[in-house]
C-alpha positions in Angstrom: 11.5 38.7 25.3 9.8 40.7 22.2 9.8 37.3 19.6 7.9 35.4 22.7 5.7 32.6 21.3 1.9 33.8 21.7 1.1 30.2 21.9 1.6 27.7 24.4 4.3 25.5 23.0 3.4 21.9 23.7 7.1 20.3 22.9 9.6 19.2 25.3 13.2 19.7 24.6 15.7 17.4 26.5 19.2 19.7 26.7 22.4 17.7 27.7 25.6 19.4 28.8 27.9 19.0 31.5 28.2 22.8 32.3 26.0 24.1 34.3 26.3 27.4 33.1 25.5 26.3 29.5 21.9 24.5 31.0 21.2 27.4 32.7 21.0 29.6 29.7 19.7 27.3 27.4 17.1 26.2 29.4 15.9 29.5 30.9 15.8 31.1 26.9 13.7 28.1 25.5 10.9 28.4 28.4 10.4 31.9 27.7 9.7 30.9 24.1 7.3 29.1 25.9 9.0 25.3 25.1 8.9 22.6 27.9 12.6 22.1 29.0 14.6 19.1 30.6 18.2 19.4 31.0 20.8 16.5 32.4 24.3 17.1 32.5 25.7 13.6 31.5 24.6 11.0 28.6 23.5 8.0 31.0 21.0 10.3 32.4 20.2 12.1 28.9 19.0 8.0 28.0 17.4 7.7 31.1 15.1 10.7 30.8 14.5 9.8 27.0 13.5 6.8 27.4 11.5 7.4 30.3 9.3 10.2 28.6 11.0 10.6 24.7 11.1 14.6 24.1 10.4 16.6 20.9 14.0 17.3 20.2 17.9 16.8 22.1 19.6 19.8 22.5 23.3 17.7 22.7 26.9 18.8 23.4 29.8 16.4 22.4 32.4 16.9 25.3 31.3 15.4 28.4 32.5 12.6 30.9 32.0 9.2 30.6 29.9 9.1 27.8 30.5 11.6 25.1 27.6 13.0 22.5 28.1 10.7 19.6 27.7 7.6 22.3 24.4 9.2 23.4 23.3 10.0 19.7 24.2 5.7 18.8 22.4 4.9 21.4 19.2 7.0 20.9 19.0 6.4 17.2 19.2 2.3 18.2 16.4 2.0 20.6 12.8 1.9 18.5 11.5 4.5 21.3 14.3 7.2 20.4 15.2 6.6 17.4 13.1 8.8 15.7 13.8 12.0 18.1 15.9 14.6 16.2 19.3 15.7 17.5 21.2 18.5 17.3 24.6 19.1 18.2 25.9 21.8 20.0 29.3 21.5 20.6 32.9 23.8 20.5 34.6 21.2 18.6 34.4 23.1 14.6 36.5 20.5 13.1 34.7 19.2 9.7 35.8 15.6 10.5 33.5 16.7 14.4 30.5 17.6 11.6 31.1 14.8 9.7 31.1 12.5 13.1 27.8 14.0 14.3 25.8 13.7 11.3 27.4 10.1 10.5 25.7 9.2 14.1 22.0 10.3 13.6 22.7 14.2 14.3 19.8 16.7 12.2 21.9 19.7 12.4 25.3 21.1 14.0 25.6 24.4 16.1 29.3 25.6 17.2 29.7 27.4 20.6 29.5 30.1 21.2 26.0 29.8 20.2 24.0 32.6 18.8 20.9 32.2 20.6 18.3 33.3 17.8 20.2 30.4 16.1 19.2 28.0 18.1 15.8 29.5 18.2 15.9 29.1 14.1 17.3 25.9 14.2 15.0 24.6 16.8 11.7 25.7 15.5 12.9 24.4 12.3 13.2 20.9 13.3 10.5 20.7 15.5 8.2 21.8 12.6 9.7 19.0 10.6 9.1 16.5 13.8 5.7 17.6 13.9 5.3 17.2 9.8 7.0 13.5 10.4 4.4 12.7 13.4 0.9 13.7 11.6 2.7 11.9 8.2 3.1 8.6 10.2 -0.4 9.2 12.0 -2.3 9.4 8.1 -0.4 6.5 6.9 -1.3 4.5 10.1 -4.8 5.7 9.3 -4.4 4.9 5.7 -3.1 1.6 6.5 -6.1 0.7 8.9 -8.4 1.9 6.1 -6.8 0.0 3.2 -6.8 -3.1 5.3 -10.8 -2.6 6.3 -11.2 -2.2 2.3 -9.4 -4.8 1.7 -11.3 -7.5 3.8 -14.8 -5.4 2.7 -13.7 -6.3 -0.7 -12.5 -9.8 0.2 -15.8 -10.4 0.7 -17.8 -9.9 -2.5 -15.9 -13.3 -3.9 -17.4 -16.5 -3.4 -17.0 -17.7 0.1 -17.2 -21.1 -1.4 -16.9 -22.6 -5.0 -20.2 -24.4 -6.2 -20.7 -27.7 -5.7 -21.6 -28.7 -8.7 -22.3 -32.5 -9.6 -19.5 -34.1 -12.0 -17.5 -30.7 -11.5 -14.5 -29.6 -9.5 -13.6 -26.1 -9.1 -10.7 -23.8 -7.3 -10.0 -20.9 -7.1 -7.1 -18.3 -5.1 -6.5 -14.6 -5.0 -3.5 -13.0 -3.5 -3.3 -9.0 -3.8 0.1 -7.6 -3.7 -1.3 -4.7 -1.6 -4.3 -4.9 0.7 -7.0 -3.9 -2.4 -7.0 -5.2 -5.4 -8.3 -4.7 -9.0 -8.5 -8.1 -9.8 -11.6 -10.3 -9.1 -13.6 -13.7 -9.6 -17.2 -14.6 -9.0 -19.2 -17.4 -9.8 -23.0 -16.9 -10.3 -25.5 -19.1 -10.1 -28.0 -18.8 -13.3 -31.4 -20.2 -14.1 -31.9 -23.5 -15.6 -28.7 -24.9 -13.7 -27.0 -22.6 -15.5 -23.5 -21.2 -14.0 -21.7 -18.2 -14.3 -18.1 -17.7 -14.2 -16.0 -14.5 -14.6 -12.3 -13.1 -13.9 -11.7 -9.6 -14.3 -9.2 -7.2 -14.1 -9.2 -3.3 -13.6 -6.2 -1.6 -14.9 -4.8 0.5 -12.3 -3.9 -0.1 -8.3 -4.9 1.0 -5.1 -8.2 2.3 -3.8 -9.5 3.5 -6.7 -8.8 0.3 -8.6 -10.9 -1.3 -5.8 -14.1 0.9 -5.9 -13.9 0.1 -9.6 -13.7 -3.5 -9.3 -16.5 -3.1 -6.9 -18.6 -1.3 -9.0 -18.3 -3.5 -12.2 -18.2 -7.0 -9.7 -22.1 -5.4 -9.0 -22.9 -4.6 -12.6 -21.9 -8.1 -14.0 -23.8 -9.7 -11.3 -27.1 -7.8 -12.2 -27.2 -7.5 -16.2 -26.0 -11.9 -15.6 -29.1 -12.3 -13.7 -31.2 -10.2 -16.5 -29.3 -12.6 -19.4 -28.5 -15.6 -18.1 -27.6 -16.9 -21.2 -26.3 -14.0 -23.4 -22.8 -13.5 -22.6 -22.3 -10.3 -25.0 -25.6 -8.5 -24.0 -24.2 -8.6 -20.4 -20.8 -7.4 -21.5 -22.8 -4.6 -23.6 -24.9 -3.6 -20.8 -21.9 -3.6 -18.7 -20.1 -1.1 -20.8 -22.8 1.0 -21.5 -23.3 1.7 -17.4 -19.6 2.2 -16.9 -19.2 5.1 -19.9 -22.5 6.6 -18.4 -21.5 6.5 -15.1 -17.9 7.1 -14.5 -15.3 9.5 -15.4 -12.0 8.3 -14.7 -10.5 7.2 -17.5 -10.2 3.0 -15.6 -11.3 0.1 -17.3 -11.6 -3.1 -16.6 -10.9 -6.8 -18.6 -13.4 -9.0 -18.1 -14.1 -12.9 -19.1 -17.6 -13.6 -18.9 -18.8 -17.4 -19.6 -22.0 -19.3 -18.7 -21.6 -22.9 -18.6 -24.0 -25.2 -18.4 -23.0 -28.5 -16.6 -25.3 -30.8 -17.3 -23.8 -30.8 -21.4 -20.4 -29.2 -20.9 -21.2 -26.1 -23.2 -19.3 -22.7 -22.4 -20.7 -19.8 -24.0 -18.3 -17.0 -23.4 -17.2 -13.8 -24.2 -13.3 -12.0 -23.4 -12.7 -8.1 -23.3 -10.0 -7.9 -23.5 -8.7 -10.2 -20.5 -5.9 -12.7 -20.9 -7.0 -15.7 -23.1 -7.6 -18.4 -20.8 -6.5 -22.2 -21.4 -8.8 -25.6 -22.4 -6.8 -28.7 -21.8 -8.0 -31.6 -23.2 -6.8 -35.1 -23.6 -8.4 -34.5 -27.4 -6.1 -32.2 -28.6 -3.1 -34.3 -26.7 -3.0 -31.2 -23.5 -1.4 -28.9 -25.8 -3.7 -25.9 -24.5 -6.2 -24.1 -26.8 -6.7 -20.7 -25.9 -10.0 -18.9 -25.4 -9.2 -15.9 -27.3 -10.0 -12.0 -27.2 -13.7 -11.5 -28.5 -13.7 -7.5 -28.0 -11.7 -4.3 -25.9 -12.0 -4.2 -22.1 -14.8 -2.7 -20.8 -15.0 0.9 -20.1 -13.3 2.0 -23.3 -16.0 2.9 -26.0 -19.7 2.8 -26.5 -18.6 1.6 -30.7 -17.3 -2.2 -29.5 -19.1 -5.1 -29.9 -18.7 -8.4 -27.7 -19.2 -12.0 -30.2 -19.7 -14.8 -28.1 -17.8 -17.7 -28.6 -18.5 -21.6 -27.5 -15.9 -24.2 -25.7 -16.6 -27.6 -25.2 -15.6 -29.3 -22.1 -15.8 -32.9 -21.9 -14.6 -35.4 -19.0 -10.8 -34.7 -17.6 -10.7 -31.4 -19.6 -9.1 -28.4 -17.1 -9.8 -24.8 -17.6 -7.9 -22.6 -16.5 -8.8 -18.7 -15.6 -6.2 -15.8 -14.3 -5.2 -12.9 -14.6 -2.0 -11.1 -16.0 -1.1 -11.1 -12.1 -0.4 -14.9 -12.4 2.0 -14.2 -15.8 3.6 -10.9 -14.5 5.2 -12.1 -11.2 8.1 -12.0 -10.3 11.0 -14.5 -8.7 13.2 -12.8 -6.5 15.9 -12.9 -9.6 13.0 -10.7 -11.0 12.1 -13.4 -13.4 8.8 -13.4 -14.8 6.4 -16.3 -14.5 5.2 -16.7 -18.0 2.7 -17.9 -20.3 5.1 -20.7 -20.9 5.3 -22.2 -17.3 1.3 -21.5 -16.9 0.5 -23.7 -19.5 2.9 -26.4 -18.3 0.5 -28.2 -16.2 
């Protein structure tokens, strides 16, 4: 034929109909399109061939013995192997309720015999394309997937393995991404002098960029700590200044920064913009004071300025660290969690 297919074809179309005639035709115009062809003339062998080796497309009529084309369709479109195979119907029945039917089952499309043939050329081709659009979509997102998921456990692994075990001191800590990256991060750092640094941090934004972010300011907090080990703000200012230089995206990131020092209980701190978090203390009766804001998130301008602020901890006090993760979650009523019922210890 002149509209012959220069290319090999590589689908296979399965064609059911009980009359001979009709296979004959069907199959012997799709080959010389250049189309791989398999034709059955009853719906338990349609299955059995399907299932066996699942085609590109079913070519389907509706009348035929024993089992009839919607029976066929219900039972392709239930069986994990099948059920993503597109089917069109090609039947004489022109009844809208027969339309209705068919697509109701799992049919793509409807062609009414007598069939024009470059119809079913058009129709074909059409739905095959979309097939083939549907397969390399659920072959990136399986790739994506795999990716996200090696991210995810690469990033997993910046935070501390373990908490410190510090003398006098008890310390936990859990993080649980609602996707496999995550902006969110914690990181204790050990300091000089005994010194101990602890942060929580938060980029705004999700997904993979979120998590290169978080990566990148998880490695810049760790190096300006280690250059001041005991000046909160000039690490929070060094911070900044790297991220405006550096990066381009618009993302920033909430950070609290503290350095404790164990041996006297002394917390010298500094919040950018992160949720406050709570002291409890048997002092102040466990009504929770909050460690409040001391300058923007990081990231935003190179005009902010970072004051320290100091917390005293003594015996049996609890501090508690998190994220707007923790206070933004939701029940399955879609309640949120709270401020209220985090600081109800």
């Amino acid at each position: 034929m002149s509209n012959q297919r220069t290319e090999a074809a590589s689908e296979n179309i399965l064609i059911v109909d009980d009359t001979p005639a009709n296979l004959r035709l069907l199959s012997q115009m799709l080959r010389e399109q250049g189309y791989g062809v398999r034709a059955v003339t009853s719906g338990a062998r349609a299955l059995a061939s399907a299932r066996a080796a699942p085609p590109d497309l079913v070519l389907l009529d509706i009348k035929m013995p024993g089992m009839n084309g919607y029976e066929v369709c219900e039972h392709l479109k239930a069986d994990p192997l099948t059920r993503n195979i597109p089917v069109i119907f090609i039947s004489a029945l022109d009844e809208i309720q027969d339309k209705v039917q068919a697509f109701a089952v799992g049919g793509v499309d409807y062609i009414t015999k007598p069939f024009q043939f470059k119809e079913v050329l058009a129709r074909t081709e059409t739905h095959l394309s979309l097939r083939k659009l549907q397969k390399q979509l659920s072959d990136s997102n399986r790739k994506m997937e795999q990716e996200l998921a090696l991210a995810g456990k690469v990033q997993s692994s910046f935070l501390p393995s373990e908490l410190p075990a510090t003398a006098g001191w008890q310390m936990a800590a859990a993080l649980k991404p609602a996707r496999q990256t995550s902006g969110d991060f914690y990181d204790t750092i050990a300091l000089p002098d005994g010194r101990l640094g602890l942060v929580v941090a938060d980029v705004v934004d999700k997904g993979v960029g979120a998590a290169l972010f978080m990566t990148l300011s998880w490695i810049l907090i760790r190096s300006y700590a280690m250059e001041y080990p005991a000046e909160p703000q000039r690490v929070l200012h060094a911070v900044n200044d790297r991220i405006l230089a550096e990066i381009d995206t618009g993302q920033f990131v909430t950070v609290f920064f503290g350095i404790l020092e164990p041996a006297t209980g002394t917390l010298v701190y500094c919040n950018a913009g992160h949720p406050p978090p709570y002291l409890y203390s048997a002092q102040d009766g466990d009504v929770p004071r909050t460690l409040s804001k001391t300058g923007m998130a990081l990231g935003v301008t190179d005009t902010e300025t970072w004051e320290q602020a100091t917390a005293q901890l003594v015996r049996g006090d609890v501090l508690v660290l998190y994220s707007d993760g923790v206070t933004d979650a939701e029940s399955v009523e879609e309640a949120s969690f709270g401020h209220e019922r985090l600081k109800t210890r």
